[in-house]
C-alpha positions as CSV (number, residue, x, y, z in Angstrom):
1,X,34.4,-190.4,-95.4
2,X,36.4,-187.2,-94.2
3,X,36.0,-183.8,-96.2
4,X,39.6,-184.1,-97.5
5,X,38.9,-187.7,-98.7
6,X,35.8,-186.7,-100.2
7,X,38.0,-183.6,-102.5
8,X,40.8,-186.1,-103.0
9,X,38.4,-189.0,-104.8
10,X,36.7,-186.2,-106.6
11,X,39.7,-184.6,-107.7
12,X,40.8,-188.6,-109.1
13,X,36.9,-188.8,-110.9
14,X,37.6,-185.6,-112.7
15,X,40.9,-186.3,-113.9
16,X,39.8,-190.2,-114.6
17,X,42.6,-192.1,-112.4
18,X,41.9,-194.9,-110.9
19,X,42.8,-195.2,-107.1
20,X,45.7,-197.5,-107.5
21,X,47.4,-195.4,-110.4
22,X,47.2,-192.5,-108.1
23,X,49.3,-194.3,-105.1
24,X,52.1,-195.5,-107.4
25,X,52.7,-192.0,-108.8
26,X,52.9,-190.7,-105.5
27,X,54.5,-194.0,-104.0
28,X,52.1,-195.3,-101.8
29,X,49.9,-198.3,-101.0
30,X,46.7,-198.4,-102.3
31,X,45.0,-199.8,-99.4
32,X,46.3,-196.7,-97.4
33,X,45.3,-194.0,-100.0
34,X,41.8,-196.1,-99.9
35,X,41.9,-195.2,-96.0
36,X,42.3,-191.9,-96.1
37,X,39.4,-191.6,-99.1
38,X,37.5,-193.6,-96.9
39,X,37.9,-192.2,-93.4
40,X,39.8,-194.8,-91.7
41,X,43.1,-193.2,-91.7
42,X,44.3,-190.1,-89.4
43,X,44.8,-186.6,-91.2
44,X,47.7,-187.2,-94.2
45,X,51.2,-185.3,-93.4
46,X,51.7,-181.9,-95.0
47,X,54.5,-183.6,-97.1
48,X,51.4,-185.8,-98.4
49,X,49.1,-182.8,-99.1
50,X,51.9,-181.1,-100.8
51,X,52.5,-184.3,-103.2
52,X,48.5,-184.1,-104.2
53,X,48.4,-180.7,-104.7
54,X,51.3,-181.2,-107.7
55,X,49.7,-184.4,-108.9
56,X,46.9,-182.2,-109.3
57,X,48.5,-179.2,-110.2
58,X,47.1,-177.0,-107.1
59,X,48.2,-174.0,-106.5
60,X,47.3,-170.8,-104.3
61,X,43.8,-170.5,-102.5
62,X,43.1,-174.8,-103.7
63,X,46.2,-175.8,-102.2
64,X,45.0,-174.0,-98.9
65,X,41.6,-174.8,-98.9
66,X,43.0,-178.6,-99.6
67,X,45.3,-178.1,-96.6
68,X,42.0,-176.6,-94.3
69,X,40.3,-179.9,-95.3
70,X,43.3,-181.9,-94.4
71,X,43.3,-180.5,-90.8
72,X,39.7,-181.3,-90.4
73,X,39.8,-185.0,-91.4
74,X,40.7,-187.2,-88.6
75,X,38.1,-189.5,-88.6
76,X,38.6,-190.3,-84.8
77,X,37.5,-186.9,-82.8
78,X,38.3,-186.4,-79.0
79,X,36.9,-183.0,-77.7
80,X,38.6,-182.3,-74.2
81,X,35.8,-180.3,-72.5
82,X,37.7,-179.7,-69.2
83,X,37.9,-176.4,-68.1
84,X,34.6,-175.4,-70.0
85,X,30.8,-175.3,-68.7
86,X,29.1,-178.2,-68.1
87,X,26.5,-177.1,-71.4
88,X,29.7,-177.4,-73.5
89,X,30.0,-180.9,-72.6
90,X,26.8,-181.8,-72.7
91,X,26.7,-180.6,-76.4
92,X,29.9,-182.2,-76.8
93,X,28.6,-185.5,-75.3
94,X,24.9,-185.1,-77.7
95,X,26.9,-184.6,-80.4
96,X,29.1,-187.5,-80.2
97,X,25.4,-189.5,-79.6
98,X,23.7,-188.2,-82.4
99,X,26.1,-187.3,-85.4
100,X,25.0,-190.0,-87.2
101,X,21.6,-189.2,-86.7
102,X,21.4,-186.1,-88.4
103,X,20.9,-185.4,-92.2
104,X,22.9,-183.3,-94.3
105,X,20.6,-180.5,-94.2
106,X,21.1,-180.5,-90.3
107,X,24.5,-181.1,-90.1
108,X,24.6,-177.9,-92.5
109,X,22.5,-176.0,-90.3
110,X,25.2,-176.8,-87.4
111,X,28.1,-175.6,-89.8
112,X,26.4,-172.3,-90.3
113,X,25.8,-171.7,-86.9
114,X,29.6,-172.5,-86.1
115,X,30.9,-170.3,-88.8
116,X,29.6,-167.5,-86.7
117,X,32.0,-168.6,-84.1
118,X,35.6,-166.4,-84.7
119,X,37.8,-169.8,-84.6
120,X,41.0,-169.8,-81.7
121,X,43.4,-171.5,-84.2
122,X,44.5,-170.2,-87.4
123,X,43.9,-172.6,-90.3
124,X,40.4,-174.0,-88.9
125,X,37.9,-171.4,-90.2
126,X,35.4,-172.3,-92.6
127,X,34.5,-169.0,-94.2
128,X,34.2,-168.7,-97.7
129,X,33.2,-172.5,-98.2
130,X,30.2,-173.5,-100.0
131,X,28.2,-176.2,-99.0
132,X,25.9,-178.1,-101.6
């Protein structure tokens, strides 16, 4: 599951519609708004994200944050390490080993540590985000 699949199905739960009514008010397939819940679809288009947000009725700082989680939910990663030290890659490489090795409390402890970290692209940050 991807972070923005995760908001989108709990976003559905709380407003009680059911997977299939939500694709044919916004005029797609079930099976690919299952994917995206699910993690095995790329990141959704902006025109997409915009369309939830007013099935929802999103607006300001929600719509963003549901945006920021759209960016970070491509279920199929590639980090290009070239040009960086050969620790970066390593980590890259241990990360890529062991991601599904580590419980959430971990993975947590990772995101906190990479908060810290100013970000290089604007729209990828994390601060401000609350973690269970």
């Amino acid at each position: 599951m991807t972070p923005f699949g995760e908001r989108v199905r709990s976003l559905r739960d709380a407003k009680g519609v059911s997977l299939k009514q939500m694709a044919t008010d916004l005029s797609i397939s079930s099976a690919y708004l299952s994917a995206l819940e699910h993690g095995k679809r790329g990141q959704p288009s902006p025109q997409l994200v915009r369309q939830i947000c007013a099935y929802f009725g999103i607006i300001w700082d929600d719509a963003e944050e549901l945006e920021r989680l759209a960016a970070l939910s491509h279920p199929r990663v590639t980090v290009d390490t070239a040009g960086l030290s050969a620790k970066a890659t390593e980590l890259a490489n241990l990360l890529s080993e062991r991601i599904g090795d580590l419980d959430e409390e971990r993975i947590d402890a990772i995101l906190d540590i990479l908060d810290t970290v100013p970000p290089k692209k604007a729209g990828r940050r994390r601060a401000g985000v609350r973690r269970r």
